[in-house]
C-alpha positions in Angstrom: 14.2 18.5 7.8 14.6 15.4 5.0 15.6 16.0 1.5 13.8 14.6 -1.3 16.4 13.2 -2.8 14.4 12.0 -6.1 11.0 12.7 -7.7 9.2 10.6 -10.1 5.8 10.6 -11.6 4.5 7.2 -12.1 1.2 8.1 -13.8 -1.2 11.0 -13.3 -2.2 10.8 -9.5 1.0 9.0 -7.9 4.1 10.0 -7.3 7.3 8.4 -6.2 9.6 10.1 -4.0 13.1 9.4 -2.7 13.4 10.6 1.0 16.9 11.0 2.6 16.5 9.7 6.1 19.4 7.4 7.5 18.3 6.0 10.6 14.6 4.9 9.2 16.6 3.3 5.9 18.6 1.0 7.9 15.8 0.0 10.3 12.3 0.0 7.7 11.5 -3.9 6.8 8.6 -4.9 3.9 5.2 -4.3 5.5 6.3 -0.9 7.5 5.3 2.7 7.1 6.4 5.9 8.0 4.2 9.6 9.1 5.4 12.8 7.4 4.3 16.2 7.7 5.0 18.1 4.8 5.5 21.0 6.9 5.4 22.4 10.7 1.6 23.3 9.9 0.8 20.0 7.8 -1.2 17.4 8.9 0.4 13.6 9.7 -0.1 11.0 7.0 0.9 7.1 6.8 2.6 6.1 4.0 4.2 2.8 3.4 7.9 2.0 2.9 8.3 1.2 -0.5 11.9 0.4 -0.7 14.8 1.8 1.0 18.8 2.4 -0.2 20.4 2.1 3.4 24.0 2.9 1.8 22.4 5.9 0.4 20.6 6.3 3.7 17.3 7.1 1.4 13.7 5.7 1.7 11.3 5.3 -1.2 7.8 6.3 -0.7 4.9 6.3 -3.1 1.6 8.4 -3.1 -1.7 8.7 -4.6 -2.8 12.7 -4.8 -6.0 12.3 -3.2 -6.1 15.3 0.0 -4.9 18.8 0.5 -1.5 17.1 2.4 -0.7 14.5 -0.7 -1.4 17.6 -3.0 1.2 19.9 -1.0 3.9 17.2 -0.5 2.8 16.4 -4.8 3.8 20.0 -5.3 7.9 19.8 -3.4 10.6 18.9 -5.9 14.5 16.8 -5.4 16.2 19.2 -3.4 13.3 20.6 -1.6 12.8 19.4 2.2 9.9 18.1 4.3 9.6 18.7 7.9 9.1 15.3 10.2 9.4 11.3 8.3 9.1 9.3 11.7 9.7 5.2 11.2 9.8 2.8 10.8 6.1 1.8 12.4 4.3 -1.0 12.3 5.0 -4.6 12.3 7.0 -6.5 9.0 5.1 -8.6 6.8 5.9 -12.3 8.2 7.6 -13.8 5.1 9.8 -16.5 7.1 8.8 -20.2 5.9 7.2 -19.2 2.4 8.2 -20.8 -0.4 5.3 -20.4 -2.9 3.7 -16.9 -3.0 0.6 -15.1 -4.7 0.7 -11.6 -4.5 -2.0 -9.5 -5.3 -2.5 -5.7 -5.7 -4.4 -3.3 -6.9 -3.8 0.3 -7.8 -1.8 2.5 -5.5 -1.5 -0.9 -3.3 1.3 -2.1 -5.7 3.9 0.2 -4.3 3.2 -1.6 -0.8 2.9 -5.1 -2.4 6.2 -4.7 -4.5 8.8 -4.3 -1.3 7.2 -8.1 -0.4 7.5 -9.3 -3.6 11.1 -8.1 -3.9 11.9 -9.6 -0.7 10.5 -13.0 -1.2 12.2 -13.1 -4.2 15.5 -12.6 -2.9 14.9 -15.2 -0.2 14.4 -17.8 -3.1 10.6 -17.9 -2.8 8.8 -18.6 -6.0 7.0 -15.6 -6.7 3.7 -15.1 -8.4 2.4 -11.5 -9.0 -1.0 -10.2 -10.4 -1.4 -6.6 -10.4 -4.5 -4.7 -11.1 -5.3 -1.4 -12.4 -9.1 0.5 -13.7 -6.7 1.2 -17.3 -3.7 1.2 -18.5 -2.9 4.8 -18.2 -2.8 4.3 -14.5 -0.2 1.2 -14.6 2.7 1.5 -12.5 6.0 -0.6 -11.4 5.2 -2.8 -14.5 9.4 -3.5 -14.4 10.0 -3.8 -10.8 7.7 -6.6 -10.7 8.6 -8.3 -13.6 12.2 -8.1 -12.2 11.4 -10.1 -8.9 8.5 -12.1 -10.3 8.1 -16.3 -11.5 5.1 -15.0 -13.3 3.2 -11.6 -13.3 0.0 -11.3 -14.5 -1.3 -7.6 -15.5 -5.3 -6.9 -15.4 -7.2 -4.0 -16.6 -10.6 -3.6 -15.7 -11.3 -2.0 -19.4 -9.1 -4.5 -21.0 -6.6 -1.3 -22.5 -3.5 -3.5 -21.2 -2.9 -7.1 -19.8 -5.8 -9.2 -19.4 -9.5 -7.6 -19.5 -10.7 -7.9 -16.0 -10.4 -7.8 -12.1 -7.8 -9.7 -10.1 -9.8 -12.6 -8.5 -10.3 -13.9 -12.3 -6.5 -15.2 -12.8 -6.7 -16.1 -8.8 -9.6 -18.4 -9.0 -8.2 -19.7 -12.5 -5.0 -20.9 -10.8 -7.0 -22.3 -7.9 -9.5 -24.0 -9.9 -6.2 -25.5 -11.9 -5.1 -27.6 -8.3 -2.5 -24.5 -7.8 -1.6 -24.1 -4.4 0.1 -21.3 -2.5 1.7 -21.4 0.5 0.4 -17.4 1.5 -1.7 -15.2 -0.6 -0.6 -11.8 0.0 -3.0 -8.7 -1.0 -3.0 -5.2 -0.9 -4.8 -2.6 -2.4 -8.9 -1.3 -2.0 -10.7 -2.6 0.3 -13.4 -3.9 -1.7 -10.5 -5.8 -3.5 -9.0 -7.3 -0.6 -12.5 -8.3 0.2 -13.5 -10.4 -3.0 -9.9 -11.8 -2.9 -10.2 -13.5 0.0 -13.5 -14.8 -0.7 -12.2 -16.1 -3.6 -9.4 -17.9 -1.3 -12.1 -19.0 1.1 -13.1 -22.2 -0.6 -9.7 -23.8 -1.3 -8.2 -22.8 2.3 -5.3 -21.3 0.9 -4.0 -18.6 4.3 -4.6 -15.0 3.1 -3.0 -11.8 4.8 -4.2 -8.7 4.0 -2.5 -5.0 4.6 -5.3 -2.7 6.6 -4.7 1.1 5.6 -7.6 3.3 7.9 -7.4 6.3 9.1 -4.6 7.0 11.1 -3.1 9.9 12.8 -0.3 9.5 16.0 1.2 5.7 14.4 1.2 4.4 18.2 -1.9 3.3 19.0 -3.2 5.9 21.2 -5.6 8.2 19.4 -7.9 4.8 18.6 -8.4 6.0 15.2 -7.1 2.9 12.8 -8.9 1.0 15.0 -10.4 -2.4 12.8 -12.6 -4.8 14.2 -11.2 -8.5 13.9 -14.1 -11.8 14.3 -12.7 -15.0 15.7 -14.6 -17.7 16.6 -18.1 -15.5 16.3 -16.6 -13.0 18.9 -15.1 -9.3 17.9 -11.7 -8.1 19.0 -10.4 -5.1 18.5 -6.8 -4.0 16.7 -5.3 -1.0 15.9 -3.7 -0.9 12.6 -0.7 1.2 13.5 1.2 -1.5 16.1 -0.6 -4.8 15.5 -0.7 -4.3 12.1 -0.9 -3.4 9.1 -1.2 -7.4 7.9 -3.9 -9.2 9.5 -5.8 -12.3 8.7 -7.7 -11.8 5.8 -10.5 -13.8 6.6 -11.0 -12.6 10.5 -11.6 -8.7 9.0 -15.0 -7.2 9.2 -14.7 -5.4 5.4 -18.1 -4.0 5.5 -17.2 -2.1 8.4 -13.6 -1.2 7.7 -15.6 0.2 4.0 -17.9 2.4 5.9 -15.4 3.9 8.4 -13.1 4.8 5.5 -15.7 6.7 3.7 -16.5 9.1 7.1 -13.8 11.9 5.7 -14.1 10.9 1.9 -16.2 14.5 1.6 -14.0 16.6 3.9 -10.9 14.9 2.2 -12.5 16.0 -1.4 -12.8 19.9 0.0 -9.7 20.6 1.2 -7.6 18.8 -1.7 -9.9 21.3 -4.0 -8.9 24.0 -1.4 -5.0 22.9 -1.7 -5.6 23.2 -5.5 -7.1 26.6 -5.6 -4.6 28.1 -3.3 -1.6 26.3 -6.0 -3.2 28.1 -8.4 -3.8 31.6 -7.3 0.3 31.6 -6.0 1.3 30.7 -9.4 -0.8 33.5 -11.1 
């Protein structure tokens, strides 16, 4: 069993969580994840390392309430225990070499794009950060990135906080401008990973992008994070879990990584309503 050690809520839907698990805390790099089961019966879920304490032997994780497993693991307080927290998987971001860095994230993405950040930062890289969110009741780890950012740039796409506007506008400003980068580094929705690197595309600046699909073993054998990768007009085949998550922005197929991510958005949507009624009906 691992302790939650410390519980946070960062806005309405996410959640941050402090997990106490040695061996993963001195291992986990920027760019890895971890699978959890909340309990013996629970489902397995990726989530991403988003900082770790290895003196403390802890691991910070942060999630977006979306299913009936984020809504059960939502419910456990600090000093409650979750059953399995197996990492770290996956392969670390590549930040050797970089000296001049864009990162980019949107939403929930943030809590994977802010380990990187941090990182590059303390390797002496000069760091610039936009983060998106839809307003700003849904802002999170405004601090943290000011902390290991050159320059951070806050959009809303109702214009409540920051700038008014999507991430690509302050991206294809600064390209415009002559700015270059040596890496642009995004994470979030796929859609915005999509339009960021097409906003790269045209000044030839490298992007990497972080692939979250479905995923349930973490070791490449069920096939189900599989993303389909075009180079040179032919289509390979990777599997998120161990080749990834970061990939070549501009080799993904989006549009199909898009549609394969909405296959269990209506099953996912009936058994987080499920999770909530049964919450609700224990505390009555």
């Amino acid at each position: 069993m691992y302790r939650i050690v410390r519980k946070k809520v960062l806005n309405p839907t996410v959640t941050q969580m402090e997990i106490e698990a040695p061996l993963v805390a001195r291992k986990a790099s920027p760019g890895q994840f971890i699978i959890l089961r909340v309990d013996d019966e629970g489902e397995r879920i990726p989530l991403t390392v988003a900082g770790t304490d290895p003196d403390e032997g802890t691991v910070k994780i942060i999630f977006q309430v979306v299913g009936a497993t984020t809504e059960c693991l939502n419910h456990k307080e600090a000093g409650d225990s979750i059953c399995d927290f197996a990492g770290p998987l996956g392969v670390p971001t590549h930040l050797d070499g970089l000296k001049k860095v864009c990162i980019v994230g949107g939403g929930v993405g943030c809590a994977i794009a802010m380990p990187i950040a941090q990182e590059l930062h303390r390797l002496g890289a000069s760091v610039t950060s936009i983060i998106g969110f839809r307003n700003r009741d849904l802002l999170i780890l405004e601090d943290e990135f000011t902390a290991c950012s050159d320059r951070l740039i806050v959009m809303t796409d109702d214009g409540s906080y920051g700038r008014h506007g999507n991430v690509t506008v302050p991206l294809k400003e600064m390209l415009e401008a002559g700015e270059s980068f040596d890496m642009i580094i995004t994470i979030g929705p796929l859609i915005m990973m999509k339009f960021v690197t097409l906003t790269a595309k045209p000044f030839g600046v490298p992007v990497t992008v972080s692939m979250n699909p479905i995923m349930i073993d973490g070791t490449g054998m069920c096939g189900g994070c599989r993303i389909s990768l075009v180079r040179g007009g032919e289509r390979v085949t990777k599997f998120a879990c161990v080749d990834g998550p970061d990939f070549n922005g501009y080799e993904i197929d989006f549009d199909e990584a898009m549609s394969r991510g909405r296959m269990y958005f209506e099953f996912e949507r009936h058994a987080h309503e499920a999770a909530c009624n049964l919450f609700k009906k224990e505390a009555e």
